[in-house]
LUMPAMI-873242 format. One record per residue: x, y, z of N, C-alpha, C in turn. Coordinates in steps of 0.1 Angstrom, whole numbers. Atoms other than C-alpha are relative to their C-alpha. Example, Ala and Ser with C-alpha at 12.3 -4.5 7.8 and 13.67 -1.06 7.14 Angstrom:
<rs>
<r><n_X>9</n_X><n_Y>-12</n_Y><n_Z>0</n_Z><ca_X>123</ca_X><ca_Y>-45</ca_Y><ca_Z>78</ca_Z><c_X>9</c_X><c_Y>12</c_Y><c_Z>0</c_Z></r>
<r><n_X>-9</n_X><n_Y>-11</n_Y><n_Z>0</n_Z><ca_X>137</ca_X><ca_Y>-11</ca_Y><ca_Z>71</ca_Z><c_X>-8</c_X><c_Y>11</c_Y><c_Z>8</c_Z></r>
</rs>
This chain:
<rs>
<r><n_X>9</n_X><n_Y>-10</n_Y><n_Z>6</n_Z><ca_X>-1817</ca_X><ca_Y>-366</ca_Y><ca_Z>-1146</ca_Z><c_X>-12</c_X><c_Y>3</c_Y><c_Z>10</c_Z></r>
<r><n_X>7</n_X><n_Y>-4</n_Y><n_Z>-8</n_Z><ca_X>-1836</ca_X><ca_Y>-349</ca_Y><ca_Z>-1126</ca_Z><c_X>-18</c_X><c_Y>2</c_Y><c_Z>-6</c_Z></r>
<r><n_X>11</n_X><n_Y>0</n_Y><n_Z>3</n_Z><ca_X>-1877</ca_X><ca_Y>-350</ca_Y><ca_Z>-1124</ca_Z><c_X>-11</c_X><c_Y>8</c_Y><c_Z>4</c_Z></r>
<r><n_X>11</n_X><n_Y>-8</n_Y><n_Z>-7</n_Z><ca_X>-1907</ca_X><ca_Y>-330</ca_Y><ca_Z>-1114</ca_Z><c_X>-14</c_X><c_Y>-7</c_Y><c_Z>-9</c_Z></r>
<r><n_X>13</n_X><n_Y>1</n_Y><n_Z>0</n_Z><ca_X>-1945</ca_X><ca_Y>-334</ca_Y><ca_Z>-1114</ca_Z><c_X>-7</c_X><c_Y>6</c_Y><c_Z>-2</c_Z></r>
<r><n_X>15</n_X><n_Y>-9</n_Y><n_Z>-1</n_Z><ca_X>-1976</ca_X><ca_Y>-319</ca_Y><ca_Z>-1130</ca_Z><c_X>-7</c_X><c_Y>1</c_Y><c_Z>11</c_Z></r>
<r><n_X>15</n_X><n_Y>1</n_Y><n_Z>-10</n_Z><ca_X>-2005</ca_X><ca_Y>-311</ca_Y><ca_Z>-1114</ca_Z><c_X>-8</c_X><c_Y>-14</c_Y><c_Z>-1</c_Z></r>
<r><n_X>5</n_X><n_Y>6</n_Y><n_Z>0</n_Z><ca_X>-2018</ca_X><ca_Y>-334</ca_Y><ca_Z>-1131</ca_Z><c_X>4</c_X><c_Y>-14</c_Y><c_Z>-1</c_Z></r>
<r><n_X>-4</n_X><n_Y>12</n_Y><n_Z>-2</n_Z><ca_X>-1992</ca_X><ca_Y>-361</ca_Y><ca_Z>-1122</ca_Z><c_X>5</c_X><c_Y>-5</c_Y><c_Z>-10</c_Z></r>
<r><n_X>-4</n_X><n_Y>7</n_Y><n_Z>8</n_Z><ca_X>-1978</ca_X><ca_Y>-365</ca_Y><ca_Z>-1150</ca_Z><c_X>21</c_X><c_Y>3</c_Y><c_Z>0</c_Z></r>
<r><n_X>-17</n_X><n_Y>0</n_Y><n_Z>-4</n_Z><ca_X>-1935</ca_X><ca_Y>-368</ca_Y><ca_Z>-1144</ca_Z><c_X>7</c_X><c_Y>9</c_Y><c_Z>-13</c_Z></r>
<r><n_X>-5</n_X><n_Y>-8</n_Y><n_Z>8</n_Z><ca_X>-1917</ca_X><ca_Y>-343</ca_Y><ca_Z>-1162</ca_Z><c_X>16</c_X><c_Y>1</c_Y><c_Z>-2</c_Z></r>
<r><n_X>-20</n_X><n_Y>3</n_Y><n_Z>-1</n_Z><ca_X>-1877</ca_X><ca_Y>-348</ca_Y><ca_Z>-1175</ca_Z><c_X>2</c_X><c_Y>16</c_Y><c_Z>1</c_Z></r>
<r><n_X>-7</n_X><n_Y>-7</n_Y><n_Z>2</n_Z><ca_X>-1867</ca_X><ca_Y>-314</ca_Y><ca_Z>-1169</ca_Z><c_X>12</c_X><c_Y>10</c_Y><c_Z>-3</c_Z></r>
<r><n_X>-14</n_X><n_Y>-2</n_Y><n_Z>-3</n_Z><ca_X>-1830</ca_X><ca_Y>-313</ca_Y><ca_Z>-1168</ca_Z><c_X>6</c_X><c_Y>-7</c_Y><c_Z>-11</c_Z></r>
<r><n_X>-3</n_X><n_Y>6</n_Y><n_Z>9</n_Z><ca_X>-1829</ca_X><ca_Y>-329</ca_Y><ca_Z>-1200</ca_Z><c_X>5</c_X><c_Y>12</c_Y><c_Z>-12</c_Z></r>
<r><n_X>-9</n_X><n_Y>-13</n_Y><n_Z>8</n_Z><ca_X>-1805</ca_X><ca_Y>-303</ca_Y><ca_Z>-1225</ca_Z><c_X>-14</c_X><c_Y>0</c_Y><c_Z>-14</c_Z></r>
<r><n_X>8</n_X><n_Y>-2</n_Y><n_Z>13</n_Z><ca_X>-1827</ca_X><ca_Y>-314</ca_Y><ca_Z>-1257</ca_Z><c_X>-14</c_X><c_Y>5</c_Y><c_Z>3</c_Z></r>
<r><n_X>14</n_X><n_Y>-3</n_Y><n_Z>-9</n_Z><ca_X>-1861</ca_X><ca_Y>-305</ca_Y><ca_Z>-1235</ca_Z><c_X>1</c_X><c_Y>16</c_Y><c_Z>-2</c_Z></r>
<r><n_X>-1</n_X><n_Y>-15</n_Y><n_Z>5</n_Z><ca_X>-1847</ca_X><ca_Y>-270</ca_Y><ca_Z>-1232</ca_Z><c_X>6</c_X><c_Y>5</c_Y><c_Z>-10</c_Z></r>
<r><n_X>-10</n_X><n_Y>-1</n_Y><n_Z>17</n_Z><ca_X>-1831</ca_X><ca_Y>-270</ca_Y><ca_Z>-1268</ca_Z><c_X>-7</c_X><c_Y>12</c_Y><c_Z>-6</c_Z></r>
<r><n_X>4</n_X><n_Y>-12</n_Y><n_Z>10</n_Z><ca_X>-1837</ca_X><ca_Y>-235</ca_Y><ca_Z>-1289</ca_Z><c_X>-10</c_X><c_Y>-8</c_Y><c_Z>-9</c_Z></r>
<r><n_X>11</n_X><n_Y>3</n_Y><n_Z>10</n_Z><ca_X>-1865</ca_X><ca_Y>-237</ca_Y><ca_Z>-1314</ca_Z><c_X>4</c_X><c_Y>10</c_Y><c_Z>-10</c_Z></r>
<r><n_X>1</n_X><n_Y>-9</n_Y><n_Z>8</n_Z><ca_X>-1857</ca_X><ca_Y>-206</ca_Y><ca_Z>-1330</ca_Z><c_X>13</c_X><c_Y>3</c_Y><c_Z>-1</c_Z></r>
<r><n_X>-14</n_X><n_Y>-6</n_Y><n_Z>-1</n_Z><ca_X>-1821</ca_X><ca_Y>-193</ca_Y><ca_Z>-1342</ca_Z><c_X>3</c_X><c_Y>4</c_Y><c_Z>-11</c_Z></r>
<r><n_X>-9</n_X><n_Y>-9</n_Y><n_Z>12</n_Z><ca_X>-1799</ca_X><ca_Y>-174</ca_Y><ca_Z>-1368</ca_Z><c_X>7</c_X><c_Y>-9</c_Y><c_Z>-4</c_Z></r>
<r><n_X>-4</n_X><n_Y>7</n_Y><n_Z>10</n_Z><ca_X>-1787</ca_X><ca_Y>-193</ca_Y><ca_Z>-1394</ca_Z><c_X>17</c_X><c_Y>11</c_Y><c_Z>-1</c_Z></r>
<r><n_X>-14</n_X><n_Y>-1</n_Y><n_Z>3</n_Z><ca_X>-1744</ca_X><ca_Y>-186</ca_Y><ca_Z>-1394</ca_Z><c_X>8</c_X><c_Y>-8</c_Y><c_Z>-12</c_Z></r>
<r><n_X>-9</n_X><n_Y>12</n_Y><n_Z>15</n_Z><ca_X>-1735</ca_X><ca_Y>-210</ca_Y><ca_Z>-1419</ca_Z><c_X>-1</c_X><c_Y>-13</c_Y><c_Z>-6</c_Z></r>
<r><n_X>6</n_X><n_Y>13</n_Y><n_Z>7</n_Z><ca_X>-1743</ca_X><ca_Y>-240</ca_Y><ca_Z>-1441</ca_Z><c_X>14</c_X><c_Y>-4</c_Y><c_Z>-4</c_Z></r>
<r><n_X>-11</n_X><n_Y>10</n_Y><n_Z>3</n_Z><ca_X>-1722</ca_X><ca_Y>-268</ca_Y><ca_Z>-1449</ca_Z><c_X>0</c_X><c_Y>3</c_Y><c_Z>-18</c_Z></r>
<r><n_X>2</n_X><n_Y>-1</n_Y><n_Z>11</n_Z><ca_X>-1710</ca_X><ca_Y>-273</ca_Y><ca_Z>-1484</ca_Z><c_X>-6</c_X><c_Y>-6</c_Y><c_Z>-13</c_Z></r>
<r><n_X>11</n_X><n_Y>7</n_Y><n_Z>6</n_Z><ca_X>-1733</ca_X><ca_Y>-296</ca_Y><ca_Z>-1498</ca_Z><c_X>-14</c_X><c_Y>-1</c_Y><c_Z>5</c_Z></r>
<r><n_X>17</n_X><n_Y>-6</n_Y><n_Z>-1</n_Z><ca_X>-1765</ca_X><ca_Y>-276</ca_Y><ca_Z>-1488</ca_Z><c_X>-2</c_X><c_Y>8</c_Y><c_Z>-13</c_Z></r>
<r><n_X>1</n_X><n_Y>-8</n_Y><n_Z>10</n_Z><ca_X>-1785</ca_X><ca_Y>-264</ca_Y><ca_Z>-1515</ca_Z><c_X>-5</c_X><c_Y>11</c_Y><c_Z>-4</c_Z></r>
<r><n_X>-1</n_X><n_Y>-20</n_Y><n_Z>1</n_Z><ca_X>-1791</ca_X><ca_Y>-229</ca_Y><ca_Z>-1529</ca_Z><c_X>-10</c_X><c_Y>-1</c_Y><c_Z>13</c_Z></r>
<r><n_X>11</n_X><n_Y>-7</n_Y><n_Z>-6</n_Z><ca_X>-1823</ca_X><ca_Y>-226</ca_Y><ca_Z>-1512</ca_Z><c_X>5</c_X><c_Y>3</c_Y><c_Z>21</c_Z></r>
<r><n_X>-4</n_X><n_Y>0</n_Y><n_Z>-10</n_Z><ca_X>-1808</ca_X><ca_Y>-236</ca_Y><ca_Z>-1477</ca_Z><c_X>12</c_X><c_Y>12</c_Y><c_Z>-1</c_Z></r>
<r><n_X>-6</n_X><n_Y>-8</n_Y><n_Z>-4</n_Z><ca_X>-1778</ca_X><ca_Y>-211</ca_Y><ca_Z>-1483</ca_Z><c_X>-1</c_X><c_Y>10</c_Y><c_Z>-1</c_Z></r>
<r><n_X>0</n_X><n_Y>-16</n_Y><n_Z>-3</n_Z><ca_X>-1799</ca_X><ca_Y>-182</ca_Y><ca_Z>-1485</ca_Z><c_X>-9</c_X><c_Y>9</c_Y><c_Z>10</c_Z></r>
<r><n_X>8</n_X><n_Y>-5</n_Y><n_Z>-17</n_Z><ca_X>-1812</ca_X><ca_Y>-185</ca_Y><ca_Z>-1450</ca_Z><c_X>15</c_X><c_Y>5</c_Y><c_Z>11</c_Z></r>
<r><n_X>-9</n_X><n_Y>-8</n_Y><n_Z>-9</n_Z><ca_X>-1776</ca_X><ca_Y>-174</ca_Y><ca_Z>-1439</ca_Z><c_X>-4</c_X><c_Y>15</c_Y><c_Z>3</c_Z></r>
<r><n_X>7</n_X><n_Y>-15</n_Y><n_Z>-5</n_Z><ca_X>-1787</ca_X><ca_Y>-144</ca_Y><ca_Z>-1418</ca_Z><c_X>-12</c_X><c_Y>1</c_Y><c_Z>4</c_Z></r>
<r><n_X>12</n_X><n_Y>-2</n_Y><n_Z>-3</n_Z><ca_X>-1817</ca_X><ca_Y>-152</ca_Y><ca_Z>-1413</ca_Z><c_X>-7</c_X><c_Y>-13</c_Y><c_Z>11</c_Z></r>
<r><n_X>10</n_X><n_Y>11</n_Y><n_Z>-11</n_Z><ca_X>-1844</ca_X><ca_Y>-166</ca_Y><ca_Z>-1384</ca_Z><c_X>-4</c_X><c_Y>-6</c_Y><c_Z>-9</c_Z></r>
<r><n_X>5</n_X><n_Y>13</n_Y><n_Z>2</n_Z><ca_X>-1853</ca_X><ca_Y>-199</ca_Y><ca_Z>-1386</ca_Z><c_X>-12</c_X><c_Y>-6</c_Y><c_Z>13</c_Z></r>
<r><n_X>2</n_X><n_Y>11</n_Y><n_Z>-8</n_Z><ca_X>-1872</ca_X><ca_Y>-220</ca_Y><ca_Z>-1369</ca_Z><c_X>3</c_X><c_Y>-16</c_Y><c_Z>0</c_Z></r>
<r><n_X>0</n_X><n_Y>16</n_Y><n_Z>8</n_Z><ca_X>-1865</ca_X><ca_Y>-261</ca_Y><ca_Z>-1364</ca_Z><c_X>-6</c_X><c_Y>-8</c_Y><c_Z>12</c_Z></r>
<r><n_X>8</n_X><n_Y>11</n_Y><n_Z>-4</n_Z><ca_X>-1875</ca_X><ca_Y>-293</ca_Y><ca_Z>-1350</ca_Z><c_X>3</c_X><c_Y>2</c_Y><c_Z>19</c_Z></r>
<r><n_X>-8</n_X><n_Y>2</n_Y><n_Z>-16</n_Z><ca_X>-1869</ca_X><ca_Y>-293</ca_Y><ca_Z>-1307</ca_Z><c_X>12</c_X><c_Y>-7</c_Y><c_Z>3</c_Z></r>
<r><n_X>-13</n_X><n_Y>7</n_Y><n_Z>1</n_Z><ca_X>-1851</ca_X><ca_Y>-324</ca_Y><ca_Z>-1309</ca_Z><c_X>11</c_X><c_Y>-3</c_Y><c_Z>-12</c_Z></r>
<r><n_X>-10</n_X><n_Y>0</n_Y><n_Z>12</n_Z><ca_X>-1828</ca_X><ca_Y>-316</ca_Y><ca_Z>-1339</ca_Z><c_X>12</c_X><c_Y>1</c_Y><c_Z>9</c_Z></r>
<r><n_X>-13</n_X><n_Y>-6</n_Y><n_Z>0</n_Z><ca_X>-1793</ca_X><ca_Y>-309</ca_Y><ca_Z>-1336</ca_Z><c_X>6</c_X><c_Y>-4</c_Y><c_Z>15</c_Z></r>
<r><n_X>-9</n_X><n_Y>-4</n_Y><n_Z>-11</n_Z><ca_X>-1768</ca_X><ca_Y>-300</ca_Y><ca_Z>-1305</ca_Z><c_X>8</c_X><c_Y>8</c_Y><c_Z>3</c_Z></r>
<r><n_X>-6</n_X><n_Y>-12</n_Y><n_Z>-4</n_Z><ca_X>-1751</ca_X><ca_Y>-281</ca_Y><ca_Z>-1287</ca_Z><c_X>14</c_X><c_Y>-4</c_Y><c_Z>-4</c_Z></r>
<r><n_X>-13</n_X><n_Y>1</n_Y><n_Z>3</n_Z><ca_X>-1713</ca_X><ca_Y>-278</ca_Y><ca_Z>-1298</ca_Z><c_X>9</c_X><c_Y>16</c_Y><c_Z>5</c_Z></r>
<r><n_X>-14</n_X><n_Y>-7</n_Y><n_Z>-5</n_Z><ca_X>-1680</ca_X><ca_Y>-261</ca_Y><ca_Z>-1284</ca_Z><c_X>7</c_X><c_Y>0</c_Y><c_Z>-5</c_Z></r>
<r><n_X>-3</n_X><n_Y>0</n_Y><n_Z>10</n_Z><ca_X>-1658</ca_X><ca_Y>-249</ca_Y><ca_Z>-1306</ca_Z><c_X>17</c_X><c_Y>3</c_Y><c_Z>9</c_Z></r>
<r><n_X>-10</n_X><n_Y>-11</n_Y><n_Z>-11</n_Z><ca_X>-1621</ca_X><ca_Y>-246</ca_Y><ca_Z>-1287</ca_Z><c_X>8</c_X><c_Y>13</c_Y><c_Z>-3</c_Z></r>
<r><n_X>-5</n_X><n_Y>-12</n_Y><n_Z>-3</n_Z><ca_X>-1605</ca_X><ca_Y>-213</ca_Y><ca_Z>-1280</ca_Z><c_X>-10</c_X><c_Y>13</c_Y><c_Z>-3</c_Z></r>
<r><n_X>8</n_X><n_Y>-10</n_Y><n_Z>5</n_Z><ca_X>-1639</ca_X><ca_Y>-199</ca_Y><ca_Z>-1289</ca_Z><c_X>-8</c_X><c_Y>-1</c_Y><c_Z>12</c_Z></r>
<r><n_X>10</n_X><n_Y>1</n_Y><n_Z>-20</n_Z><ca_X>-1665</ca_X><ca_Y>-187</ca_Y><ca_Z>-1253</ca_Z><c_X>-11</c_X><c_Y>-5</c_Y><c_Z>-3</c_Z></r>
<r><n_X>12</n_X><n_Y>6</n_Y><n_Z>1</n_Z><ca_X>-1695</ca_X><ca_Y>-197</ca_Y><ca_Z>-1271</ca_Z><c_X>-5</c_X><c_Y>-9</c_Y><c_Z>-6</c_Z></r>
<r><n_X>5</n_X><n_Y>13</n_Y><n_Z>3</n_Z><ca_X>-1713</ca_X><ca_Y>-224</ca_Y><ca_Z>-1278</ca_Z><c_X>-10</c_X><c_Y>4</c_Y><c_Z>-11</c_Z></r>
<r><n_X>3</n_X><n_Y>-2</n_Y><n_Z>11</n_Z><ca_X>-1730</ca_X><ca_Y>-229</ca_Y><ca_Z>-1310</ca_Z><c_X>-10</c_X><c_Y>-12</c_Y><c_Z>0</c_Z></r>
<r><n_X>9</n_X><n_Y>7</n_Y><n_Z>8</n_Z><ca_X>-1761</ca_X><ca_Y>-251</ca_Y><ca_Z>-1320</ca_Z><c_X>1</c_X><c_Y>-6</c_Y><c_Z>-15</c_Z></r>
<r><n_X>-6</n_X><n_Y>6</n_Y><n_Z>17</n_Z><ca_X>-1756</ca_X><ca_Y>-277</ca_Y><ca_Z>-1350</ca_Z><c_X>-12</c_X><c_Y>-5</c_Y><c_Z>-2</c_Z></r>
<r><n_X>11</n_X><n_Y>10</n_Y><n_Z>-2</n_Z><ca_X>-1786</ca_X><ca_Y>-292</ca_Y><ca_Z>-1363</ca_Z><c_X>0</c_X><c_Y>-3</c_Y><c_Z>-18</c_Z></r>
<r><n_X>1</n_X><n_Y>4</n_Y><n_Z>12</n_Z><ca_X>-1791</ca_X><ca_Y>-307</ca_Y><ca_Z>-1398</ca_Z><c_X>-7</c_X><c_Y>9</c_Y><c_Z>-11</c_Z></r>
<r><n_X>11</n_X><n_Y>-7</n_Y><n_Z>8</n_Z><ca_X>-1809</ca_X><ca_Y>-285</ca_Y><ca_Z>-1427</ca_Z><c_X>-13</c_X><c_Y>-8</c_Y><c_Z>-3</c_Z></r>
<r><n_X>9</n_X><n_Y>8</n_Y><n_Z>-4</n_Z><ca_X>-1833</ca_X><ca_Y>-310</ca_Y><ca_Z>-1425</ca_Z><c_X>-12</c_X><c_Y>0</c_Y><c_Z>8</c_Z></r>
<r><n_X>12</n_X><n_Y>3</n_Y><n_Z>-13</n_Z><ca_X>-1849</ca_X><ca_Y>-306</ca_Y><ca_Z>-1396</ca_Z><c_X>-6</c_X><c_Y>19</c_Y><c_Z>3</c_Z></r>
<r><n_X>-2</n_X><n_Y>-13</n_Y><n_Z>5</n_Z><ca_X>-1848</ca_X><ca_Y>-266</ca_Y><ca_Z>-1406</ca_Z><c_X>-17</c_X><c_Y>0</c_Y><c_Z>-2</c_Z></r>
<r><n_X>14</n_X><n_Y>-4</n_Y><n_Z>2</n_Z><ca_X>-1890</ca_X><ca_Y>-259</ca_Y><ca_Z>-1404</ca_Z><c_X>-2</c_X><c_Y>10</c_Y><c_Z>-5</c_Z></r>
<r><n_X>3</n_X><n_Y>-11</n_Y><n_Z>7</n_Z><ca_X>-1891</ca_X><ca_Y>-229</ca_Y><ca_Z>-1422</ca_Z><c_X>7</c_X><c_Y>16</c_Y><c_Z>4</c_Z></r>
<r><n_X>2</n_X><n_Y>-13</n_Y><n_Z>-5</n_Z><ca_X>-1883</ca_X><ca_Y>-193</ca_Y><ca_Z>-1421</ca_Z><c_X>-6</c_X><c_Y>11</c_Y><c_Z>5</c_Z></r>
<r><n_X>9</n_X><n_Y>-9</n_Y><n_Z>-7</n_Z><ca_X>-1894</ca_X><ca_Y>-164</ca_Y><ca_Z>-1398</ca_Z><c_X>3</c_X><c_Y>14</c_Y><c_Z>-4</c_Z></r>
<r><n_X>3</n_X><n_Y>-17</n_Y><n_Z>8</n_Z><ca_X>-1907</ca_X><ca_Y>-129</ca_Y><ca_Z>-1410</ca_Z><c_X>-4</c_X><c_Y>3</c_Y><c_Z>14</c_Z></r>
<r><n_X>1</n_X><n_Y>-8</n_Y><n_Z>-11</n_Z><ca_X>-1901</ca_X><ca_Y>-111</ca_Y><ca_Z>-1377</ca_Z><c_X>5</c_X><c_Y>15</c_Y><c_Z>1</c_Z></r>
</rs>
């Protein structure tokens, strides 16, 4: 893992995936033991925790998808 340095010296992990992890994303789909409130953020911006979730690859599909728990789900965004 690669490192860099503030100004003010302080060591920086920046090659770390969860470091540059989405904050903000579109809600695709809820498991089936989420409850109402959580399944009526399908469609809609979120924001959540930095270190929630992961990155996931799904095969024979090109993109990669973000999983993260409803849990860690910080609220909805009126954008």
């Amino acid at each position: 893992v690669a490192e860099e340095k503030s100004k003010g010296g302080i060591i920086l992990n920046t090659k770390d995936p969860k470091i540059n992890a989405p904050t903000i994303g579109i809600v695709l789909d809820v498991g089936t033991e989420c409850d109402q409130p959580v399944k009526e953020l399908i469609g809609k911006k979120v924001m959540f925790s930095r270190f929630a979730g992961d990155w996931i690859k799904i095969p024979n599909i090109e993109k990669e998808y973000y999983l993260c728990s409803d849990e860690d789900i910080l609220g909805e965004l009126y954008v």
